[in-house]
DOSE-457977 format. One record per residue (C-alpha): residue number from 1; residue in three letters; chain; y, z, x. Coordinates in nm, 2 decimals, m for minus. Layout:
<numars>
- n_res_chain_Y_Z_X
- NUM_ALA_A_Y_Z_X
...
</numars>
This chain:
<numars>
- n_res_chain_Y_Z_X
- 1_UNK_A_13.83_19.45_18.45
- 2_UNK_A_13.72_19.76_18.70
- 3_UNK_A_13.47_19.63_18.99
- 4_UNK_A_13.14_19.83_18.94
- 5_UNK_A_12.91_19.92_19.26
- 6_UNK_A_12.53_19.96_19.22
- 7_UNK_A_12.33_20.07_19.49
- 8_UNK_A_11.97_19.98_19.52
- 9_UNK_A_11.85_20.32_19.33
- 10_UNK_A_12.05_20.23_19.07
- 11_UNK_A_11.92_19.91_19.01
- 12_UNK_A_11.53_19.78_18.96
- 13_UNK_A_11.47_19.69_19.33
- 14_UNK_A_11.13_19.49_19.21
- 15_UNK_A_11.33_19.28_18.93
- 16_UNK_A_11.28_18.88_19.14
- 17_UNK_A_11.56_18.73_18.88
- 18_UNK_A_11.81_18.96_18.97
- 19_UNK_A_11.70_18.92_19.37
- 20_UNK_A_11.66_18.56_19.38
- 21_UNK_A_11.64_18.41_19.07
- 22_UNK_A_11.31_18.38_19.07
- 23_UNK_A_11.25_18.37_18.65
- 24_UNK_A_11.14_18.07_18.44
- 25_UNK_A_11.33_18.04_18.06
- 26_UNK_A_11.19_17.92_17.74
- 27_UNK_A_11.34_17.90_17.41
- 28_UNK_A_11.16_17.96_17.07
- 29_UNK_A_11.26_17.92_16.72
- 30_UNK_A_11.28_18.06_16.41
- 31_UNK_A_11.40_17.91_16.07
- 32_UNK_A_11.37_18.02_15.71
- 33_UNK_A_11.16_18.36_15.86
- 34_UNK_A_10.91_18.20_16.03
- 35_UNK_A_10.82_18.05_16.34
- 36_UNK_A_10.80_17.67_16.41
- 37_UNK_A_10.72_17.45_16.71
- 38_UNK_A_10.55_17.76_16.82
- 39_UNK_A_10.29_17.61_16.99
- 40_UNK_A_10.47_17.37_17.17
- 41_UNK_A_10.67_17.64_17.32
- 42_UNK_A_10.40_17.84_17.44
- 43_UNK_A_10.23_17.61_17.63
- 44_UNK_A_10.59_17.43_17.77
- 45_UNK_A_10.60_17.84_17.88
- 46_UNK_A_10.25_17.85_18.00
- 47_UNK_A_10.31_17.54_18.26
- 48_UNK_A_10.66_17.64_18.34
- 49_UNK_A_10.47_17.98_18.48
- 50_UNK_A_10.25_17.73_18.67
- 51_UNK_A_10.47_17.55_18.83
- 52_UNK_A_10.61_17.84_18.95
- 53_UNK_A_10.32_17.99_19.06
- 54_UNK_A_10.33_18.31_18.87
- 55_UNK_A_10.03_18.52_18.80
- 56_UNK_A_10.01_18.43_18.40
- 57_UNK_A_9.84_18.79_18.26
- 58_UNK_A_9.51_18.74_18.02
- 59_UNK_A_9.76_18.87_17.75
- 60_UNK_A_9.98_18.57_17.74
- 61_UNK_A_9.81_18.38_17.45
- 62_UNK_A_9.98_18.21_17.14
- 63_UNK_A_9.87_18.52_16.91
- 64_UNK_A_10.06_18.76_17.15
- 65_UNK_A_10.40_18.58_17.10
- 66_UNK_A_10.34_18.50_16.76
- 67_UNK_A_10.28_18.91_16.68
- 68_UNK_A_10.54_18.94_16.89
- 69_UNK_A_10.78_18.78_16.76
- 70_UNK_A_10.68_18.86_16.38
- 71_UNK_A_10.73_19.20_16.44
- 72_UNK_A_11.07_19.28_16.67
- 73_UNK_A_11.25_18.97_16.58
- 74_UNK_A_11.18_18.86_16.20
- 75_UNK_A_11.05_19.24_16.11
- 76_UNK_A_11.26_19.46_16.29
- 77_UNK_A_11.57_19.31_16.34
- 78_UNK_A_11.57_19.10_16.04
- 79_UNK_A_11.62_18.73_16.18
- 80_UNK_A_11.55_18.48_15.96
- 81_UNK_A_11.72_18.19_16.14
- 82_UNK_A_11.76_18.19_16.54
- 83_UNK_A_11.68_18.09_16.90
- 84_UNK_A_11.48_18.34_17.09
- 85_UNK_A_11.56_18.26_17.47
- 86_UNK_A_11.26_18.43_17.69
- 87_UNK_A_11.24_18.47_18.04
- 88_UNK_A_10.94_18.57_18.26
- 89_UNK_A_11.02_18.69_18.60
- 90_UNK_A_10.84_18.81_18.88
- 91_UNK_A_10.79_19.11_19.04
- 92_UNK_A_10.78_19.25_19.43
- 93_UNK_A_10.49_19.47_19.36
- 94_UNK_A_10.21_19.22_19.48
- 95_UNK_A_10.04_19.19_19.80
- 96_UNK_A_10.19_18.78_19.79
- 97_UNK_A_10.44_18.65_19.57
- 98_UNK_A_10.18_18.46_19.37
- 99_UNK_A_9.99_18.78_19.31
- 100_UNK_A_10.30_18.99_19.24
- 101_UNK_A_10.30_19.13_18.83
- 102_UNK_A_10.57_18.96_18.59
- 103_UNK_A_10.76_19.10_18.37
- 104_UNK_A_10.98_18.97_18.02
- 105_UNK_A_11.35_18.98_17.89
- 106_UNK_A_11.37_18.78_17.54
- 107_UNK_A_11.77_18.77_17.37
- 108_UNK_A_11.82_18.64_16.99
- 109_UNK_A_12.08_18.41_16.95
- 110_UNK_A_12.10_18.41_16.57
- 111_UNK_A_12.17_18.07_16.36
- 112_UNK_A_12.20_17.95_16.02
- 113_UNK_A_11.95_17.66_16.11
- 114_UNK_A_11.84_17.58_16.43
- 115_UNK_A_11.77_17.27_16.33
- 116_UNK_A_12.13_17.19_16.19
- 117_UNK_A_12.37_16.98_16.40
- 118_UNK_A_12.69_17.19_16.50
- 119_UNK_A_12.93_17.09_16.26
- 120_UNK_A_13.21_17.06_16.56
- 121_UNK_A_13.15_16.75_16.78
- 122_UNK_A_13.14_16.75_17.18
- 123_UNK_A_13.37_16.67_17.41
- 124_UNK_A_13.22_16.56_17.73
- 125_UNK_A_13.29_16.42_18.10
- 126_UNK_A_13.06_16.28_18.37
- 127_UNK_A_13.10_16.53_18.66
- 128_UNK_A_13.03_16.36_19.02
- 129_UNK_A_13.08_16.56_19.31
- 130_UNK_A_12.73_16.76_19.21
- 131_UNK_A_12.39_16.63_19.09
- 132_UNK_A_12.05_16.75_19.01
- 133_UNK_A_11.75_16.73_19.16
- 134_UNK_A_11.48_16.49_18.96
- 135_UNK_A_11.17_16.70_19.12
- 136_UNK_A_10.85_16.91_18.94
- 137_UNK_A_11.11_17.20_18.92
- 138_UNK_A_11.39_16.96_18.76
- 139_UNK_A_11.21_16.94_18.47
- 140_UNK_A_11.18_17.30_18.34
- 141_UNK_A_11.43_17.60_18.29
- 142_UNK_A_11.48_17.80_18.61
- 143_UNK_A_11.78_17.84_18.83
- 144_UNK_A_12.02_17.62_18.87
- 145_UNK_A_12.35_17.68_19.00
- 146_UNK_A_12.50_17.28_18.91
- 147_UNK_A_12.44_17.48_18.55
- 148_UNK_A_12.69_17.72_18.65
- 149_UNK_A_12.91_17.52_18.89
- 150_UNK_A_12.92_17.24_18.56
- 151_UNK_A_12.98_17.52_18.33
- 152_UNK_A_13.29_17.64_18.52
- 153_UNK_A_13.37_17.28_18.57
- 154_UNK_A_13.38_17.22_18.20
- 155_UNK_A_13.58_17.56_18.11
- 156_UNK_A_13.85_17.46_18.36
- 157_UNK_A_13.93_17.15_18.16
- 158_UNK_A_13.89_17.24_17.86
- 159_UNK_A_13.55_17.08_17.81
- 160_UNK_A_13.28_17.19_17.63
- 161_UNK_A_12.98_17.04_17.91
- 162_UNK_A_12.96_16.78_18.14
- 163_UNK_A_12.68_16.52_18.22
- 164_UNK_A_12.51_16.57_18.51
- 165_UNK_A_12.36_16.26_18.76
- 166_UNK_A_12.07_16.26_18.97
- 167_UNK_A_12.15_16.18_19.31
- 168_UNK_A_12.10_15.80_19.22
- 169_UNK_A_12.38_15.83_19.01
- 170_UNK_A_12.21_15.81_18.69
- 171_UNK_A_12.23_15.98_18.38
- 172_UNK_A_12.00_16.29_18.42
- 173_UNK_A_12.06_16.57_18.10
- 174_UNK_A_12.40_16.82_18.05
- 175_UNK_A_12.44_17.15_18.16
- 176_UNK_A_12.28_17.27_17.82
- 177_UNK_A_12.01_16.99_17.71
- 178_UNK_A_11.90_16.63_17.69
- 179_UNK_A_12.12_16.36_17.60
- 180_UNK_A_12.05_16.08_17.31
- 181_UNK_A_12.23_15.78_17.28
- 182_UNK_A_12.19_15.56_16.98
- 183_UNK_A_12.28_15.16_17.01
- 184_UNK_A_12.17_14.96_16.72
- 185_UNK_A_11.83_15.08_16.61
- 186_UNK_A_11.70_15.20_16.96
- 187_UNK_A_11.77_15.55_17.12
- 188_UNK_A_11.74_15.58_17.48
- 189_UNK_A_11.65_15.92_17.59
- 190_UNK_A_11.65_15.97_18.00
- 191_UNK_A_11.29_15.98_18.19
- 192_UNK_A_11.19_16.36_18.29
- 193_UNK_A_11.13_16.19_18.65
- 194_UNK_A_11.57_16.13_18.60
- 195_UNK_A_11.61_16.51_18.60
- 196_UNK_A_11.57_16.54_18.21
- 197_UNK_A_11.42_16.86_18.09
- 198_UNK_A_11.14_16.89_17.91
- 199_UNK_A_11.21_17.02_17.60
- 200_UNK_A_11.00_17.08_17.32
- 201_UNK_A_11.28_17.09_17.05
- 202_UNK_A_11.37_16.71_17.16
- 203_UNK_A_10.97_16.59_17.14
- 204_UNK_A_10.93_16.70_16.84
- 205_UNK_A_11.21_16.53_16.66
- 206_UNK_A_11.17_16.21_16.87
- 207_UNK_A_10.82_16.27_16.75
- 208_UNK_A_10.93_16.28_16.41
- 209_UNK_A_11.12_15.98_16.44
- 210_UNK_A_10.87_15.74_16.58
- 211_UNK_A_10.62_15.82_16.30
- 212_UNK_A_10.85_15.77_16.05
- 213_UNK_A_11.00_15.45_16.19
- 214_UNK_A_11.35_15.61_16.19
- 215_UNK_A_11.42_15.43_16.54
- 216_UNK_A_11.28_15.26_16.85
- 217_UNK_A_11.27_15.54_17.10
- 218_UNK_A_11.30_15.45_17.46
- 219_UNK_A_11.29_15.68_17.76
- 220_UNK_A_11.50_15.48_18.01
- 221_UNK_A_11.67_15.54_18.35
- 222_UNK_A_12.09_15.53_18.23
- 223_UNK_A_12.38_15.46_18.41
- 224_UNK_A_12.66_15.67_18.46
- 225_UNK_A_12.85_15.37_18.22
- 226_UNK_A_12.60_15.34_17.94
- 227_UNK_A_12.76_15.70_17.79
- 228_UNK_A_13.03_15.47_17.69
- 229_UNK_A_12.87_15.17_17.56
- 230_UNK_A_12.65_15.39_17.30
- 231_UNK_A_12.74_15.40_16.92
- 232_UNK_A_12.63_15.78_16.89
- 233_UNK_A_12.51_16.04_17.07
- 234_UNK_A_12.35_16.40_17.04
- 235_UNK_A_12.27_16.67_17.25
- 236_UNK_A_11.97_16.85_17.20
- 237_UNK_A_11.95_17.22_17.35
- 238_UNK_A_11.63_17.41_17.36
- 239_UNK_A_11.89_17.72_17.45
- 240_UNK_A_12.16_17.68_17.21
- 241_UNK_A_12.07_17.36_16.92
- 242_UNK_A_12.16_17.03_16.86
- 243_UNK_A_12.51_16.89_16.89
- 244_UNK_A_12.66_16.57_16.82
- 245_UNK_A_12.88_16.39_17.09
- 246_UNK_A_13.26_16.30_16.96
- 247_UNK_A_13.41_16.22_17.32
- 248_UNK_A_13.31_16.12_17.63
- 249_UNK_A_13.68_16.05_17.83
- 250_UNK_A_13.86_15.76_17.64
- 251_UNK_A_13.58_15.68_17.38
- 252_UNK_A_13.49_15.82_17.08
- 253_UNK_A_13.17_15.85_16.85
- 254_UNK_A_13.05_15.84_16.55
- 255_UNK_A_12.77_16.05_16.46
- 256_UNK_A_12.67_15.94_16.07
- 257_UNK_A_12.32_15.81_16.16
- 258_UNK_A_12.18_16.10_16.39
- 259_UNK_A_12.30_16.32_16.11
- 260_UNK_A_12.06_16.17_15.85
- 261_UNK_A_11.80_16.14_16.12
- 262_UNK_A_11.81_16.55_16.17
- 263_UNK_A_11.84_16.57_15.81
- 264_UNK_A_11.51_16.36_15.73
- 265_UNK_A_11.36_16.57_16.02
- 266_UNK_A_11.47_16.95_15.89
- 267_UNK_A_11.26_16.81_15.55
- 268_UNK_A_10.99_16.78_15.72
- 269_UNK_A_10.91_17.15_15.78
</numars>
């Protein structure tokens, strides 16, 4: 592939996620034409922005993205089942950072249910010579290069993502999402102050299973060895959907029971 060069006249100078990666992501859904967990996704977006400090505009309300997203994704473009990945990012037009404008890039990643598991299981590895932060900013999509470093990681040997650590060695989340793992009738699910995101995709559906019964759901702090003494696991991705687990070096899972759990859940929209 040719090199291209861009100088800075040829590029939008003011664009802070091209600069410095100064952007915050959130993912929302569609399914059957409609959107769901809507609200939960806004206001995941609204205190992602705070965290960051970026100067949320008046017209950031729930109706905005809902017209929104009715009229160029489900309208015009016809999706009836997909992930809409969103990012804000901020722009060098402000006096201060904080009172610099922000701007939006939104890409549809289209699905036949975003709330189907992938029908191809997971291979996975623990990777150790990175970890994550388990901070405020942990917790919510922004930059991250151990997302890019682990992505290349996994690539390399023929992976499909890794589990990253904290740097107390404990389970923290993958590259993509948050990590279940199913022993007996309880699922452990990693604390948010272990590096976890927060991701409303993943509280809803342990949601969903708590009201119903469906399972004892525990947020835990898990060692690096736990991965291997589960019975199943799943991978839930605000960013790209829900995945079983199949391999995780020598062991393999099963992955029966979280199916009927998403399967009771998807019913219940």
């Amino acid at each position: 592939m040719e090199n291209q060069y861009f100088t800075s006249n040829e590029l939008n100078v003011k664009n802070r996620a091209f600069l410095s990666g100064d952007a915050v992501k959130v993912s929302f859904f569609v399914r059957e034409g409609r959107l769901i967990i809507d609200e939960e996704c806004y206001f995941f977006l609204m205190a992602s922005m705070r965290k960051m400090r970026m100067n949320i505009p008046l017209a950031y309300t729930l109706e905005f993205f809902q017209q929104l997203f009715q009229k160029e994704v489900i309208e015009e473009k016809g999706i009836q089942n997909g992930i809409i990945n969103f990012q804000v990012f901020r722009n060098s037009d402000g006096m201060t950072l904080a009172k610099s404008s922000i701007s939006y890039f939104y890409e549809v990643d289209e699905k036949e249910d975003v709330l189907a598991v992938h029908q191809r299981p997971l291979e996975l590895d623990l990777i150790k010579e990175i970890n994550v932060n388990n901070n405020l900013l942990s917790n919510i999509r922004v930059h991250c290069p151990e997302n890019i470093y682990g992505s290349i990681y996994a690539q390399e040997n023929d992976l499909d993502d890794v589990i990253l650590l904290n740097p107390n060695k404990r389970i923290a989340r993958s590259t993509s999402g948050n990590l279940l793992f199913l022993d007996g009738n309880i699922i452990k699910v990693p604390k948010h102050s272990e590096g976890a995101y927060i991701s409303p995709l993943l509280e809803n559906f342990v949601t969903f299973l708590h009201k119903n019964n469906l399972a004892d759901i525990q947020e835990h702090e898990i060692i690096a060895f736990e991965s291997q003494k589960a019975e199943e696991i799943l991978m839930v991705s605000d960013e790209k959907g829900i995945f079983s687990v199949g391999k995780i070096r020598n062991k393999t899972f099963e992955s029966s029971r979280f199916l009927e759990m998403v399967e009771s859940w998807k019913k219940s929209f």
